[in-house]
C-alpha positions in Angstrom: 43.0 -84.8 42.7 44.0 -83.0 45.9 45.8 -86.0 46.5 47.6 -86.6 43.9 49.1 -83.2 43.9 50.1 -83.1 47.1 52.0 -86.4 47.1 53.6 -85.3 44.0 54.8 -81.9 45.8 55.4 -84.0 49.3 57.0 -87.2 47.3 60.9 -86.2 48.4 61.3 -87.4 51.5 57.7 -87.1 52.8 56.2 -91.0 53.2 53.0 -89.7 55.0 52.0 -88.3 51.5 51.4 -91.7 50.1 48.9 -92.6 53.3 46.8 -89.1 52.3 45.9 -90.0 48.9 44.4 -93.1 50.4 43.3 -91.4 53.4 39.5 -91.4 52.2 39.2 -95.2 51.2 39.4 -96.3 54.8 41.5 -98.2 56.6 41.3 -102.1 57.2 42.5 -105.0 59.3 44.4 -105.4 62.6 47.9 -105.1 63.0 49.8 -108.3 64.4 53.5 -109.2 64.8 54.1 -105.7 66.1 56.4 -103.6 66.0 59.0 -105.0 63.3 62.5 -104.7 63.4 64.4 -101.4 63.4 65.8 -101.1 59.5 68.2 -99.0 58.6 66.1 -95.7 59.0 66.4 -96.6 62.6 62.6 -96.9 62.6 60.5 -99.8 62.2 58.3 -100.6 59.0 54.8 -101.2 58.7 52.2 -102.3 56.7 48.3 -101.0 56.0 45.6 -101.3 54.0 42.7 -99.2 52.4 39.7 -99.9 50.4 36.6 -102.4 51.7 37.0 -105.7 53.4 33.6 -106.4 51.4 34.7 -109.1 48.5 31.9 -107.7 45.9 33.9 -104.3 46.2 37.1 -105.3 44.5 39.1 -102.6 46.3 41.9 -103.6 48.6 45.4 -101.5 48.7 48.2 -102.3 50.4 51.1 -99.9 51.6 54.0 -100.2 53.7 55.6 -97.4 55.3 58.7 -96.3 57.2 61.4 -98.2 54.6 64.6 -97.5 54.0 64.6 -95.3 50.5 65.3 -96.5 47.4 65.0 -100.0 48.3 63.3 -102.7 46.3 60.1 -104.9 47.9 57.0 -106.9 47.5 54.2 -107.6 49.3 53.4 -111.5 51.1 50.0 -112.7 51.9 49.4 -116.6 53.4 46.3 -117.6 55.3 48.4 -118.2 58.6 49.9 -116.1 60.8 53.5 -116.7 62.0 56.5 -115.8 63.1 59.3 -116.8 61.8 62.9 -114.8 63.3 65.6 -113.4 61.0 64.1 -116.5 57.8 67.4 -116.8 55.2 69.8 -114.6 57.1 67.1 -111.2 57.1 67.2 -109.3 60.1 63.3 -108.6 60.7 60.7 -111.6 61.7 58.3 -113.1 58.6 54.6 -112.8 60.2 53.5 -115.5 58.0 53.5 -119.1 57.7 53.5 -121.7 55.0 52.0 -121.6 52.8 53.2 -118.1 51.4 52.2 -116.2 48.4 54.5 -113.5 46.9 53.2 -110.5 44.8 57.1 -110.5 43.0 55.0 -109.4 39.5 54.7 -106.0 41.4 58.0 -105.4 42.4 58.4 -102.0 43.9 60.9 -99.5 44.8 60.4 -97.1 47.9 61.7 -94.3 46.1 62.5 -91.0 48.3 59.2 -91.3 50.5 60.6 -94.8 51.8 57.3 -96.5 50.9 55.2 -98.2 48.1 52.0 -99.6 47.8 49.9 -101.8 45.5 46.7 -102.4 44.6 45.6 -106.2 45.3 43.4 -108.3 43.2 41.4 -110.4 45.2 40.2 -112.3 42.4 43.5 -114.3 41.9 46.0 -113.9 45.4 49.6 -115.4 44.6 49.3 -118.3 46.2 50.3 -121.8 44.4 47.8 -122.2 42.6 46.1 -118.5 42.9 43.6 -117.9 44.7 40.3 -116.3 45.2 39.2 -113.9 48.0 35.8 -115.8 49.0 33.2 -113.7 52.1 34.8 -115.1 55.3 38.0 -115.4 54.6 41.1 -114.0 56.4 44.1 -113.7 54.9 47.3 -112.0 56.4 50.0 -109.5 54.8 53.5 -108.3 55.1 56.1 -106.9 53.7 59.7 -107.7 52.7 62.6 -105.4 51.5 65.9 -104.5 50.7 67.9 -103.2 53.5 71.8 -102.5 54.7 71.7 -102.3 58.3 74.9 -102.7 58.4 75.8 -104.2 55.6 72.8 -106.0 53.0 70.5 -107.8 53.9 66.2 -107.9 53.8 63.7 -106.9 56.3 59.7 -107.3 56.9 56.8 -104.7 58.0 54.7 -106.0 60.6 51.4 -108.0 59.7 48.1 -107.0 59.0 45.2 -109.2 59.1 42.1 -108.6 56.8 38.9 -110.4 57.7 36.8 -110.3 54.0 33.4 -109.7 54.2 
């Protein structure tokens, strides 16, 4: 519950408070595609992820960091790593390639902190069709989001790759 609290009393402007409540889970996978384009915050974003890399665990959470607040995202995950450079007019580089899943049914917003995470079903990744998280898989994850750097347009985190035990 220590936790909780203090990301509740650190939540306004404070998007290390997110990482603490999380801080005990562990974190997972290598970052790749490193470091992402500068956003608006005039920092780059990035991406990690907490829980187990064991499958039989069920507990994988995502969180990017470092976003521009108040901004609207979703997480990506595709089995191949890429990079694709400023993809539909964004400024930031995808670090995926096709195929591409899209967690868009958990839509977030980075609030004050400039960050959001999710928790990820391995069961059933977004991928056409969905996808199950089998031992010796690895899958890889970004993020994309709203920006105005100067003017609107989207960004992406850097990539993290999971290898599932």
């Amino acid at each position: 519950m220590w936790g909780l609290q203090m990301m509740v009393s650190d939540w306004p402007g404070n998007a290390s408070a997110l990482t603490d409540i999380f801080a005990g889970s562990g974190s997972l996978g290598t970052a790749y595609c490193s470091p992402a384009a500068l956003n608006s915050t005039g920092q780059p974003a990035t991406i990690q992820a907490t829980g187990s890399a064991a499958v039989a665990d069920q507990n994988l959470t995502l969180i990017a960091l470092a976003l521009p607040s108040n901004q609207f995202g979703y997480f990506l995950v595709g089995a191949n790593q890429g990079a694709i450079v400023q993809p539909g007019g964004s400024q930031g580089t995808l670090c995926l390639s096709s195929p591409i899943g899209r967690f868009v049914t958990q839509v977030q917003n980075s609030g004050l902190a400039g960050s959001f995470s999710i928790p990820v079903n391995i069961n059933a990744l977004p991928t056409s069709p969905p996808v199950a998280v089998l031992p010796g898989d690895t899958w890889n994850f970004t993020a994309w989001f709203r920006d105005v750097n100067p003017g609107p347009t989207s960004n992406f985190t850097d990539g993290i790759e999971i290898q599932f035990q």
